[in-house]
Steps between C-alpha positions, in 0.01 A plus 500: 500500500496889614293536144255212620481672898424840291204370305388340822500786729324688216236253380382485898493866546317497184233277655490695846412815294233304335324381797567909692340627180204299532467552861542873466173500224271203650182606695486390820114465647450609899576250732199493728593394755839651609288833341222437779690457796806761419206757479315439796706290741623767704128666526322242637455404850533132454696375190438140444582491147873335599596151411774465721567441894575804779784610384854494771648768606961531501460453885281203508684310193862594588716455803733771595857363356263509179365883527851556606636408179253641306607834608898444367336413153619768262183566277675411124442312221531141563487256212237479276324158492530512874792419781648163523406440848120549414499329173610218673249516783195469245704211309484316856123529393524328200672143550598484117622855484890725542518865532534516102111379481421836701401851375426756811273733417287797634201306635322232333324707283797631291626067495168468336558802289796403363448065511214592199683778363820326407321204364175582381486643067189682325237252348619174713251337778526525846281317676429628832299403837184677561431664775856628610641812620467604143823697491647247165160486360450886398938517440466172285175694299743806452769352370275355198489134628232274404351431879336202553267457824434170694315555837456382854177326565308598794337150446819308520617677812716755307672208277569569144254324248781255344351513174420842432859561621584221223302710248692818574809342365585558134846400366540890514510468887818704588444515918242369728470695763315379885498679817555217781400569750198724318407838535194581605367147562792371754476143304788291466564283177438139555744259359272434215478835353882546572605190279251583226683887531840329436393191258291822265827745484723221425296376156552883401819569662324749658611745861401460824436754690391481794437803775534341862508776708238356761784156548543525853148644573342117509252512786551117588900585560540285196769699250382420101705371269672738258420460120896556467748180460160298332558615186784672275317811374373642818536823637400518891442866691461586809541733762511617861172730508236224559589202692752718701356797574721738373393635216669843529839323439393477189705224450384197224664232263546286167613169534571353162724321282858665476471611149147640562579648855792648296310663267233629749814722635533655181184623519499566811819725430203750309207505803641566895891413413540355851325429811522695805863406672301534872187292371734237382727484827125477718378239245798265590472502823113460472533195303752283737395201627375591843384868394313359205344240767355750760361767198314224352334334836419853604340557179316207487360542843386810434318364185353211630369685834333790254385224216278334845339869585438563155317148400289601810435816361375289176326299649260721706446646134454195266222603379709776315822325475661177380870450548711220454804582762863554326772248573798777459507879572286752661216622228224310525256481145180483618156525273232679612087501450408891401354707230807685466813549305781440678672763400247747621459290802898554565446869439172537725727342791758722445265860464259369778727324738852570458629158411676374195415130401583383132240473214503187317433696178893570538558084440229522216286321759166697587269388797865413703699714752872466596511553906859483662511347790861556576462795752509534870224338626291817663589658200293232253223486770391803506560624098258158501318662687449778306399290212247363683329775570452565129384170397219585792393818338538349182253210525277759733483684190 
């Protein structure tokens, strides 16, 4: 037995030094977008580039007992794959789920980071949703993974096109991965496209996963389903920087099977370690019941109040735009009408008028902009403003 735990403990630090080695060597391309806004964000007058809401401030999400006890924290380690009273505040999120499904991690970035990481292998397919916050895309492309598009139709109201998603499947599949709600379109799977998600990775056995950071961020109040509990291979993150506004927490999730969420951890042990013991004591509070209640209707007041000023906005401009309005978060993907790249559109804005606004070259869509909507509401008018006083002098040109 001590012989067998020996070769055990060996053969999976053998495999962990595999995967660091391969990390250490892989090239990783520029990721556009966080590239574009972390360079110009705080230069700009008006930075609408955000896909998330206002964000709160300790005062306005915390009652004083709370801030009280905040300040008797002693600023330590705490344990690893997060503390048991917030583990078991995001299981309350997942009907099917214990604290054992969860993995905390440093934002919802790294729980993507580490969801492909730990389960994705050089030359297998992973077949991904197009457009998306392409964060797994150009990590998936590093890592020597065979990636396999299928795309969002404008045409079909940003649905998936059921058979080219059908095509994308090989029995080499390893993970399908879906952002639901999307980013940059705002679209929301129907149950359709969700069934023929499950139904495809069960014929290969394939992953789940599924990035659902904008849950909670429904315009019509009406809270998606999770992909989690509808299938036995998924792996479900999420996170507290979009729907709840407080993305400096930088507080985000796995939810997965035991054995997977398990191994997650270990590979989680080689990236931040463990989350941030004040983040993790805020994010438990933030995600009770009757907290969790008044961040989300605030949010989605916000959002639904901006979404009306900004089809307006549209609308006295259709000649330039067409939109079809998001169901979840605050970017809204709109096309536009101009001779113009929309990179160097983005980058005109920002020179000419001080305001940041997000290409659609960064989604591998040209001829599309990503505009969040999320901000105070004098804030968005007038860095719309702005923009509007460029498309005059452009189409005076």
């Amino acid at each position: 037995m001590k012989q067998f735990f020996s070769d055990g403990i060996f053969l999976v630090a053998k495999f962990i030094k595999k995967k660091i080695t391969y990390i250490l060597f892989m090239k990783i391309e520029t990721f556009e977008l966080e590239r574009r806004q972390s360079l110009w964000e705080n230069f700009v007058d008006y930075n609408l580039t955000e896909s998330g809401i206002h964000p709160f401030t300790l005062e306005e999400l915390l009652n004083l007992d709370q801030l009280e006890e905040l300040f008797n924290i002693r600023i330590g380690y705490g344990q690893t794959n997060g503390s048991i009273g917030l583990r078991d505040a995001i299981s309350n999120l997942y009907p099917t789920s214990s604290i054992d499904n969860i993995l905390v991690t440093n934002g919802s970035a790294e729980a993507n980071f580490i969801s492909i990481w730990s389960i994705l292998e050089k030359d297998e397919d992973y077949v991904v949703m197009l457009p998306n916050y392409m964060q797994t895309w150009g990590l998936a492309q590093s890592f020597g993974t065979n990636v396999r598009p299928f795309y969002l139709k404008e045409e079909l109201n940003w649905q998936p096109d059921l058979d080219e998603l059908k095509d994308a499947i090989t029995s080499n599949t390893k993970m399908i991965s879906v952002c639901n709600p999307n980013n940059p379109t705002g679209s929301i799977l129907n149950g359709e496209a969700m069934n023929c998600i499950i139904d495809l990775a069960q014929d290969v056995d394939a992953f789940i996963h599924s990035d659902e950071v904008y849950r909670g961020a429904e315009l019509d109040g009406k809270e998606i389903e999770t992909f989690y509990g509808k299938y036995d291979k998924v792996i479900a993150v999420a996170g507290l920087s979009k729907a709840y506004s407080l993305p400096g927490l930088r507080m985000g999730w796995i939810v997965a099977p035991e054995d997977i969420a398990a191994k997650a951890w270990a590979y989680h042990d080689y990236t931040t370690i463990s989350p941030c013991v004040l983040s993790q004591q805020i994010a438990e509070w933030a995600l009770q019941n009757d907290k969790r209640e008044m961040i989300l209707t605030r949010n989605r007041k916000i959002l639904n109040e901006n979404l009306e000023f900004f089809l307006d906005w549209v609308e006295t401009r259709k000649h330039l735009f067409s939109f079809i309005p998001q169901k979840a978060g605050a970017m809204s993907f709109v096309r536009y009408n101009l001779d113009i790249n929309s990179t160097e559109l983005t980058e005109q804005l920002r020179k000419e008028k001080s305001l940041l606004i997000v290409a659609g070259d960064c989604f591998g869509m040209d001829g599309y902009l990503r505009i969040g909507i999320g901000s105070e509401k004098d804030y968005l008018l007038k860095g719309l403003e702005r923009f509007a006083e460029l498309l005059e002098e452009l189409i005076d040109s």
